[in-house]
Backbone as JSON Lines, residues from 0, in Angstrom:
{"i":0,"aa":"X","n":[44.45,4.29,-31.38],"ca":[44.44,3.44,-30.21],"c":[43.43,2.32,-30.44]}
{"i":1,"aa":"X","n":[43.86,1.21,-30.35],"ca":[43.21,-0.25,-30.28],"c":[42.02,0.03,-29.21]}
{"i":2,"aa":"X","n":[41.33,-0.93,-29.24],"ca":[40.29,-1.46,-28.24],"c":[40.48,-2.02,-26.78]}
{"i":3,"aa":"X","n":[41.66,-2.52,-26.97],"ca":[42.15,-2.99,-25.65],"c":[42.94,-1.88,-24.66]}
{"i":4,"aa":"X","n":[43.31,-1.01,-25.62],"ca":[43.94,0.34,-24.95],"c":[42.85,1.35,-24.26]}
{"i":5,"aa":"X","n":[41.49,1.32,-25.13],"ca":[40.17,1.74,-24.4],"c":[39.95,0.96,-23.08]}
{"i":6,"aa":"X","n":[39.8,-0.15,-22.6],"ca":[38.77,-0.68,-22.45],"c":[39.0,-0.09,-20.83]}
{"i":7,"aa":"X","n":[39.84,0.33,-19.94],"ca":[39.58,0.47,-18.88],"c":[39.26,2.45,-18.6]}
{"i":8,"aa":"X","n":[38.8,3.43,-19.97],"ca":[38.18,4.36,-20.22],"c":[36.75,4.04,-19.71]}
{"i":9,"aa":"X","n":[36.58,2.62,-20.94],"ca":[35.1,2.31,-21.48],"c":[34.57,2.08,-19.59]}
{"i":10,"aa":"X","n":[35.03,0.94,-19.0],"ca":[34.81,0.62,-17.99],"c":[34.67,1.63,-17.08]}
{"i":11,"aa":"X","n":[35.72,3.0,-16.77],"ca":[35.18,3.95,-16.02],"c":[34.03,4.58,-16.14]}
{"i":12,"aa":"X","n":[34.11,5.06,-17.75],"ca":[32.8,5.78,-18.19],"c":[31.22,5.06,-17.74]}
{"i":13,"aa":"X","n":[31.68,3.51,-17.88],"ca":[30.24,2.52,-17.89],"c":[29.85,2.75,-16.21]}
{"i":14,"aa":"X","n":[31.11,2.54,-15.72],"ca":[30.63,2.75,-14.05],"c":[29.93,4.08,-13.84]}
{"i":15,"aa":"X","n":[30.5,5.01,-14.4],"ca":[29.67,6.77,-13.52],"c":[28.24,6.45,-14.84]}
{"i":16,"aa":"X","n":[28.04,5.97,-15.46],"ca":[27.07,6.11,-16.21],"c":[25.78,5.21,-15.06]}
{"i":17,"aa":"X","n":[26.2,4.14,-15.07],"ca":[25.98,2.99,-14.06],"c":[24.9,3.62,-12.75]}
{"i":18,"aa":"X","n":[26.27,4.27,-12.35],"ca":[26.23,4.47,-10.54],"c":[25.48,5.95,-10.53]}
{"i":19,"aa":"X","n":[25.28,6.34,-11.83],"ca":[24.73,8.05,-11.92],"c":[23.43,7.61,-12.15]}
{"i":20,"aa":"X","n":[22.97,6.35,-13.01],"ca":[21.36,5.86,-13.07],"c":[21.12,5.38,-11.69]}
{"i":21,"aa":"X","n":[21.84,4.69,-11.02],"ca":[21.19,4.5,-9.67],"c":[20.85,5.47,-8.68]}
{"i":22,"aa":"X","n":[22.17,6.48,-8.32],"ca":[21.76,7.42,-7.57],"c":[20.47,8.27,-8.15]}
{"i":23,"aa":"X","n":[20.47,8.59,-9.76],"ca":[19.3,9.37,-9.57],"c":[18.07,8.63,-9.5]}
{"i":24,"aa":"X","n":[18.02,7.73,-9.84],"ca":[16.71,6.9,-9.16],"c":[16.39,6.77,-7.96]}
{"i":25,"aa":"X","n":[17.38,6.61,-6.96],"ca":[16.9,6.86,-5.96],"c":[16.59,8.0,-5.36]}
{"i":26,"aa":"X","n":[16.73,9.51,-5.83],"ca":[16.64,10.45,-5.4],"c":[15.27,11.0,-6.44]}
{"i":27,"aa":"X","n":[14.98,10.5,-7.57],"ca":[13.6,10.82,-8.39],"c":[12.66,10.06,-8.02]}
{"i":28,"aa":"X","n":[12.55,8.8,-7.25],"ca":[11.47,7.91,-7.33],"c":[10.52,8.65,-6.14]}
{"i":29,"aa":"X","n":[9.56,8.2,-6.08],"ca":[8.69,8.9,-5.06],"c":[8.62,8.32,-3.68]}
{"i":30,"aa":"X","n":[8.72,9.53,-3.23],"ca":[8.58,9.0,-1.3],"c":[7.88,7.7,-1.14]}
{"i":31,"aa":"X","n":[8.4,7.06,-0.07],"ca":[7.77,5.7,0.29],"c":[6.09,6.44,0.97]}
{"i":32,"aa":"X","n":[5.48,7.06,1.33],"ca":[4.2,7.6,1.69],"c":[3.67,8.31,0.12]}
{"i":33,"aa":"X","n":[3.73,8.42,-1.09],"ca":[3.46,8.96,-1.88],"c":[2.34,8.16,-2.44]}
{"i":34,"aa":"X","n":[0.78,8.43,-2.28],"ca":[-0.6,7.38,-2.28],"c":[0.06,6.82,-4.18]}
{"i":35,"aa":"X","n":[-0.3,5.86,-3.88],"ca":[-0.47,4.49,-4.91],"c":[-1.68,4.91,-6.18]}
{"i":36,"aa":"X","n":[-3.43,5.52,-5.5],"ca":[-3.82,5.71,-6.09],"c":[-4.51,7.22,-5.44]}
{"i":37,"aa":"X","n":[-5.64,7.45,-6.47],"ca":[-6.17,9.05,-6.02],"c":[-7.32,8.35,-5.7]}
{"i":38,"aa":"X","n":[-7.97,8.72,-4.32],"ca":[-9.27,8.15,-3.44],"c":[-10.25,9.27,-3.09]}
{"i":39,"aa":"X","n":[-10.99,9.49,-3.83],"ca":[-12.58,10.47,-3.26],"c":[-12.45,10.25,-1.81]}
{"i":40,"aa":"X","n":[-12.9,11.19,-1.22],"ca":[-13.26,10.72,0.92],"c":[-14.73,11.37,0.53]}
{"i":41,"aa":"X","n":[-15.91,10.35,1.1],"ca":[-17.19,10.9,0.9],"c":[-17.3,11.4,2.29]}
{"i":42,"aa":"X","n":[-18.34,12.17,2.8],"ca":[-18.55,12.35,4.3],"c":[-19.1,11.03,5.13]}
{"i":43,"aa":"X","n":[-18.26,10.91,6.17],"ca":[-18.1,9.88,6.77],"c":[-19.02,9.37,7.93]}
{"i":44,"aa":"X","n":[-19.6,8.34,7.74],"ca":[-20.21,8.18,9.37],"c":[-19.36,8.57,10.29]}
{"i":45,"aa":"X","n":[-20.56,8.55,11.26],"ca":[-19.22,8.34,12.93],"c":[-18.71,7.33,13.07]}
{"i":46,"aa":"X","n":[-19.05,5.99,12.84],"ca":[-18.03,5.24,12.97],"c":[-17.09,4.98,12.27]}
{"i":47,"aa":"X","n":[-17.19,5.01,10.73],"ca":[-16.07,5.22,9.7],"c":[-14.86,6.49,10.28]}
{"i":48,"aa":"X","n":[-15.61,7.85,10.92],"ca":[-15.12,8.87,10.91],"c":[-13.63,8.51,11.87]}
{"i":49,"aa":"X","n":[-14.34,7.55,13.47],"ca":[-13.42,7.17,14.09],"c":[-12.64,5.95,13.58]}
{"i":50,"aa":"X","n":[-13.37,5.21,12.45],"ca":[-11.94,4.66,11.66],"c":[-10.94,5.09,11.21]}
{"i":51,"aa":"X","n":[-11.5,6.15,10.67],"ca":[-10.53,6.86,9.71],"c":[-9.49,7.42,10.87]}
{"i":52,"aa":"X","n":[-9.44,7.9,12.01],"ca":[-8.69,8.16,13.42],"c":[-8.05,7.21,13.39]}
{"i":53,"aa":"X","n":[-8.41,5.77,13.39],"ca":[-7.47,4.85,13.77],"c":[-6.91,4.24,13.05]}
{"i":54,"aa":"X","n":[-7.36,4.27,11.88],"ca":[-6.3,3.9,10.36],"c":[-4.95,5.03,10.58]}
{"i":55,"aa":"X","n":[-5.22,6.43,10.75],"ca":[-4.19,7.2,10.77],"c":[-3.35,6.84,11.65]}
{"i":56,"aa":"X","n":[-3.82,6.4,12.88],"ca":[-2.66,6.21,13.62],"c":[-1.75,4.74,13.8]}
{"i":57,"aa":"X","n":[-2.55,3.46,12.88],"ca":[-2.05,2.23,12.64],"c":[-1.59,1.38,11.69]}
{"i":58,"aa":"X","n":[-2.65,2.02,10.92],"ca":[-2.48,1.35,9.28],"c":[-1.63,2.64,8.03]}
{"i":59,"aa":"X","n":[-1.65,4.23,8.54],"ca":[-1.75,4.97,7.25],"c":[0.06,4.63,6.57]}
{"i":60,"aa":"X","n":[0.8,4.53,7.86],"ca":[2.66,4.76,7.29],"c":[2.57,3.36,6.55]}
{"i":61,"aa":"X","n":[1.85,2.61,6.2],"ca":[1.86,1.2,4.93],"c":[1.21,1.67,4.0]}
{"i":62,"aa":"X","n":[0.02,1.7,4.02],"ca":[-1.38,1.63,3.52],"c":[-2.07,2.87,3.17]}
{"i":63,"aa":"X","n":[-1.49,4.07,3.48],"ca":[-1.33,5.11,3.25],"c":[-2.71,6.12,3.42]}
{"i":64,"aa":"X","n":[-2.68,7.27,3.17],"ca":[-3.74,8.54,3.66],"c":[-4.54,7.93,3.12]}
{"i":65,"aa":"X","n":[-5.89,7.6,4.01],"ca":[-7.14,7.44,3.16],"c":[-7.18,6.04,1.92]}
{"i":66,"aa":"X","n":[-6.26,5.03,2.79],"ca":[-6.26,3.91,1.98],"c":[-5.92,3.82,0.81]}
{"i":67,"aa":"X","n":[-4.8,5.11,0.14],"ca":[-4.51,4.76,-1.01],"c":[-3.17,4.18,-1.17]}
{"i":68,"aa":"X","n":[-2.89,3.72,-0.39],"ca":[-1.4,2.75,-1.06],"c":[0.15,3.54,-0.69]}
{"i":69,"aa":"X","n":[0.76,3.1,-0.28],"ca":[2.15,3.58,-0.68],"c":[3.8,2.63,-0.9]}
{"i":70,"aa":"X","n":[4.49,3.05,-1.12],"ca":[5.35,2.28,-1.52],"c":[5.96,0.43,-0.81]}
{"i":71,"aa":"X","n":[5.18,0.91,0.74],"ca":[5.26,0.34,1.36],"c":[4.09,-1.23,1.89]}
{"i":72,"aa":"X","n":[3.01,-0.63,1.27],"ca":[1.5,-1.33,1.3],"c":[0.83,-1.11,0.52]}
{"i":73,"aa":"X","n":[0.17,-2.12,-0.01],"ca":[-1.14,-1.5,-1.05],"c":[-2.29,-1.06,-0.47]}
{"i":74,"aa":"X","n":[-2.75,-0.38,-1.87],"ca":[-4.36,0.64,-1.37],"c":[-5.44,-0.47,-1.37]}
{"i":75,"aa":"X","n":[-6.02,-0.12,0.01],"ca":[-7.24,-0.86,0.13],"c":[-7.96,-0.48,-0.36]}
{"i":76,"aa":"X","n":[-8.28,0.65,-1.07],"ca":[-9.55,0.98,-2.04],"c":[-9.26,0.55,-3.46]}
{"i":77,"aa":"X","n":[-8.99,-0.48,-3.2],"ca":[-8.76,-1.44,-4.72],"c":[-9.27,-2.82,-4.26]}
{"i":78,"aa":"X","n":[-10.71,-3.2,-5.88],"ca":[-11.3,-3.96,-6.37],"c":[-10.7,-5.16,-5.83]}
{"i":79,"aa":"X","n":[-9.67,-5.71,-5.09],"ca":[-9.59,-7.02,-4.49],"c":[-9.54,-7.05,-2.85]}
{"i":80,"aa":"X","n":[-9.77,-5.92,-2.56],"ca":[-10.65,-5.82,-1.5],"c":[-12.17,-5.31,-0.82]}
{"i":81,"aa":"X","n":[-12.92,-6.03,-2.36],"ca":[-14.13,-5.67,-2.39],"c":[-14.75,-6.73,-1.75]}
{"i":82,"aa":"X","n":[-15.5,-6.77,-0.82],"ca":[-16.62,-7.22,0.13],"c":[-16.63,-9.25,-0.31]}
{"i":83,"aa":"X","n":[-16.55,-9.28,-1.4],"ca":[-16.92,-10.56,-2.07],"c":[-15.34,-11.2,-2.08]}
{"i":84,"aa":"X","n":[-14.44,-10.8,-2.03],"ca":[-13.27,-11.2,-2.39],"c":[-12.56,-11.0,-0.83]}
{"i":85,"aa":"X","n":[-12.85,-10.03,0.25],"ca":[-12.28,-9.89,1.24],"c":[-13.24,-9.57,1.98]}
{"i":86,"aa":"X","n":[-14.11,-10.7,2.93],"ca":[-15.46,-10.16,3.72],"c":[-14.2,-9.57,4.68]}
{"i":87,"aa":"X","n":[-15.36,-8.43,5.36],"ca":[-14.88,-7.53,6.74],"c":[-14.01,-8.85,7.3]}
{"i":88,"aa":"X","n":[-14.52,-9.76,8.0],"ca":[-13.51,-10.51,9.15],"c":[-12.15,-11.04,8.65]}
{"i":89,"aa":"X","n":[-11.97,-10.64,7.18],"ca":[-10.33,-10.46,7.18],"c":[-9.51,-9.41,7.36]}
{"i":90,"aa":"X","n":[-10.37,-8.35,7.62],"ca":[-9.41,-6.96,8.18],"c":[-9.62,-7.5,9.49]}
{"i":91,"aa":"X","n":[-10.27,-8.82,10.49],"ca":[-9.72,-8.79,11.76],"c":[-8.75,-9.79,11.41]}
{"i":92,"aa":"X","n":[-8.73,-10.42,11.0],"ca":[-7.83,-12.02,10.91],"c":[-6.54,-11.43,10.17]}
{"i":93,"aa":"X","n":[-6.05,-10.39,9.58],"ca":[-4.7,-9.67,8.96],"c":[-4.57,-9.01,10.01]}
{"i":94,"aa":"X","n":[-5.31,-8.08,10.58],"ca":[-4.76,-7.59,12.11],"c":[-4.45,-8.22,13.34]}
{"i":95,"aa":"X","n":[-5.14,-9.37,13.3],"ca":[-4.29,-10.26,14.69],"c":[-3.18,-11.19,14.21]}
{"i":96,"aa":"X","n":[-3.09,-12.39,12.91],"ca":[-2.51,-12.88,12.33],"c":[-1.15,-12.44,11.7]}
{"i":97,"aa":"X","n":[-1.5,-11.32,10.96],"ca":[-0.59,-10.43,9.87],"c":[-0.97,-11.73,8.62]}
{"i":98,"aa":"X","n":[-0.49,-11.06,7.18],"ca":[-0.84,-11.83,6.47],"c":[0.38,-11.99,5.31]}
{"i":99,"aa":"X","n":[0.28,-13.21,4.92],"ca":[1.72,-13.84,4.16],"c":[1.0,-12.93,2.74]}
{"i":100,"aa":"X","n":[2.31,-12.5,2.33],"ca":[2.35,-11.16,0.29],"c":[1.57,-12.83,-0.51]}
{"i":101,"aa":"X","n":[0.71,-11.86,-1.13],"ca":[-0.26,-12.75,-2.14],"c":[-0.62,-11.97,-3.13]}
{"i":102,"aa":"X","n":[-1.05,-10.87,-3.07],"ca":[-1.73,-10.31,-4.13],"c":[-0.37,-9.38,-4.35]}
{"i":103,"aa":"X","n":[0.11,-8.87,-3.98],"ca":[1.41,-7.65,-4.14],"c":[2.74,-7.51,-3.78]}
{"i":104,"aa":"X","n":[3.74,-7.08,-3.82],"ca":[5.44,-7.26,-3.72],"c":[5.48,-6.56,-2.8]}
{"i":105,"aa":"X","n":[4.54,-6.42,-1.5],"ca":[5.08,-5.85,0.03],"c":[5.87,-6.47,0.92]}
{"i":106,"aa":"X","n":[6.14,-7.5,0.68],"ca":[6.46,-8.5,1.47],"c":[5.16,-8.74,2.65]}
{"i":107,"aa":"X","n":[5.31,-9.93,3.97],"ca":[4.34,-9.94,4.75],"c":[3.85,-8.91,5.69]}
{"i":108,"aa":"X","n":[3.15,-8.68,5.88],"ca":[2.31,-7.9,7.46],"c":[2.07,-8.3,8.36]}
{"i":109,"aa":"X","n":[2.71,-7.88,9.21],"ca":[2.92,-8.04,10.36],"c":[1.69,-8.0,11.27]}
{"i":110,"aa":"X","n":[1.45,-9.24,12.1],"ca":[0.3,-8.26,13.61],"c":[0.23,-6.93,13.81]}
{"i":111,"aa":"X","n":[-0.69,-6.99,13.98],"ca":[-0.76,-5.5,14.82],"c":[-2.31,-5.87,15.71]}
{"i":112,"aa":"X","n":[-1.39,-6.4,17.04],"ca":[-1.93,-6.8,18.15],"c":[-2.24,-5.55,19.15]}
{"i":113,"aa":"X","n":[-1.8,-4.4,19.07],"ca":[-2.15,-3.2,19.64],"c":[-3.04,-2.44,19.41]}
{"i":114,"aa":"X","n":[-3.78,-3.03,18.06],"ca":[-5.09,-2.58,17.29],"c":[-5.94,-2.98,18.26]}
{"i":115,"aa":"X","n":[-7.31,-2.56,18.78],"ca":[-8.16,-3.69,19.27],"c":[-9.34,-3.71,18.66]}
{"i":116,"aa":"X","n":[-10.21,-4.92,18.5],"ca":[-11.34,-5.17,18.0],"c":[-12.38,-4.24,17.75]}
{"i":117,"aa":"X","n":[-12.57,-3.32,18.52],"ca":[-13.54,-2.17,18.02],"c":[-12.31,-1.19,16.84]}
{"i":118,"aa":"X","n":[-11.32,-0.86,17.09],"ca":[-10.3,-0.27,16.09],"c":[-10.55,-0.91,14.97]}
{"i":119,"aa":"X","n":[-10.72,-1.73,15.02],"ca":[-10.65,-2.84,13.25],"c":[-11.88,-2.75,12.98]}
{"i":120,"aa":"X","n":[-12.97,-2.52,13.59],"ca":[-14.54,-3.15,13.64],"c":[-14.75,-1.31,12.85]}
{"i":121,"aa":"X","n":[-13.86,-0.18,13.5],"ca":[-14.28,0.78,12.77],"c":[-13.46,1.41,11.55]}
{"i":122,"aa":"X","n":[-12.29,0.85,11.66],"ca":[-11.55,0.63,10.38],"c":[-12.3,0.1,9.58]}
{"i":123,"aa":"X","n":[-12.89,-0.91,9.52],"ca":[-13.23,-1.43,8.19],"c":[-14.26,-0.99,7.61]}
{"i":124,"aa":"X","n":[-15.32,-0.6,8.64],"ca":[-16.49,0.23,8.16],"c":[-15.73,1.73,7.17]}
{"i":125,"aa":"X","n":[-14.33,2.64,7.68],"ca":[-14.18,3.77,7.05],"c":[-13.27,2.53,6.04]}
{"i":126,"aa":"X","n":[-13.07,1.67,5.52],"ca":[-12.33,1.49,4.44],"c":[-13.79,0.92,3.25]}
{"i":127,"aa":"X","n":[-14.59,0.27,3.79],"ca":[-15.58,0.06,3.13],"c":[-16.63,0.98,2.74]}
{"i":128,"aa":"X","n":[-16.46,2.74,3.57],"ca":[-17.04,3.85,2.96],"c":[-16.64,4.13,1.84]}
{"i":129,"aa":"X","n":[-15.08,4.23,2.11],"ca":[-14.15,4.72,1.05],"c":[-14.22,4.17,-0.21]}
{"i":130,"aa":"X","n":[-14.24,2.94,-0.4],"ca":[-14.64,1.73,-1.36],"c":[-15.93,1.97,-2.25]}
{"i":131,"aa":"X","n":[-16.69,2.53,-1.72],"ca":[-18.57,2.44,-1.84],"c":[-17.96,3.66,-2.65]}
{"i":132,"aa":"X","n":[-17.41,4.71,-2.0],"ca":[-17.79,6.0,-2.61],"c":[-16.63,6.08,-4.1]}
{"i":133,"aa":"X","n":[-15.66,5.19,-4.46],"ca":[-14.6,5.17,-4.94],"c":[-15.44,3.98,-6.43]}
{"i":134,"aa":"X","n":[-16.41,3.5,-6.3],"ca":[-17.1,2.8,-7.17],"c":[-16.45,1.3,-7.06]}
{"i":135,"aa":"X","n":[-16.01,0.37,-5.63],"ca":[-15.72,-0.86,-5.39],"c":[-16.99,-1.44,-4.39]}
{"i":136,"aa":"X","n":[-17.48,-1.91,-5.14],"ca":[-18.92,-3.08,-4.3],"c":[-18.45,-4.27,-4.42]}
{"i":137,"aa":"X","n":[-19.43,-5.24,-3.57],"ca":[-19.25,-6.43,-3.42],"c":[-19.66,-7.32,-5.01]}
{"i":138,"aa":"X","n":[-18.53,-7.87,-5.28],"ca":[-18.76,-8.89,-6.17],"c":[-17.75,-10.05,-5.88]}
{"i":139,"aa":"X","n":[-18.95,-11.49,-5.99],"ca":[-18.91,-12.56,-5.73],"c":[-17.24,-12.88,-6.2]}
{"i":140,"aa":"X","n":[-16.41,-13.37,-5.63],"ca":[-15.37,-13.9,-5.64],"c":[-15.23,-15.47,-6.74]}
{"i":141,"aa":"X","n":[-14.71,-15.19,-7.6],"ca":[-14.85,-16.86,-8.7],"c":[-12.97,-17.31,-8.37]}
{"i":142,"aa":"X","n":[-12.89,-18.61,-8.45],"ca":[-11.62,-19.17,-8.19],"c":[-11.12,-19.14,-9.55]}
């Protein structure tokens, strides 16, 4: 048998080969909540402690348990959100604003206008524990 007598074999075979790499990728890849990275939790102030309360209930389904990332948001306990590169008043200005994808393939973030100013004020203190204890300090930001 010629080649041309194959070719609509070849073509079935190429499709289940095809459509069998996609389905199992989507069924092997990891949960959209599956942390990005592995994050130490040091013992927490009280106000970090009640960050960490209100990250769970605003920020964690993106941004994931304890700020490590998930499929959906990146981990804030990563070096470009160290103090020098992201002072505190941009965890308020991404929470009232939302902020246009720059550093990562999340697409944008949305407001989250239901947060309120002490929520963010103690969010950022438990994301900047987390940071400290994870070995991310402030270093000066260069263009």
């Amino acid at each position: 048998m010629n080649l041309k007598g194959r070719l609509p074999a070849i073509f079935v075979i190429g499709f289940l080969i095809i459509g069998g790499a996609i389905l199992a990728s989507r069924f092997m890849s990891p949960p959209e909540t599956a942390p990005a990275i592995a994050v130490k939790v040091p013992t927490l102030t009280q106000v970090a402690q009640r960050g960490k309360e209100s990250f769970s209930k605003n920020c964690a389904a993106c941004h994931g348990e304890n700020a490590s990332g998930t499929q959906k948001g990146p981990p804030l306990v990563h070096d470009i959100y160290n103090p020098g590169h992201h002072a505190d008043g941009a965890f308020l200005l991404a929470t009232r604003r939302g902020v246009r994808q720059h550093h990562w393939p999340f697409g944008n973030m949305p407001p989250q206008a239901h947060v309120t100013d002490a929520e963010v004020k103690a969010i950022t203190r438990y994301v900047r524990e987390l940071q400290t204890a994870n070995g991310i300090f402030y270093r000066q930001h260069k263009m």
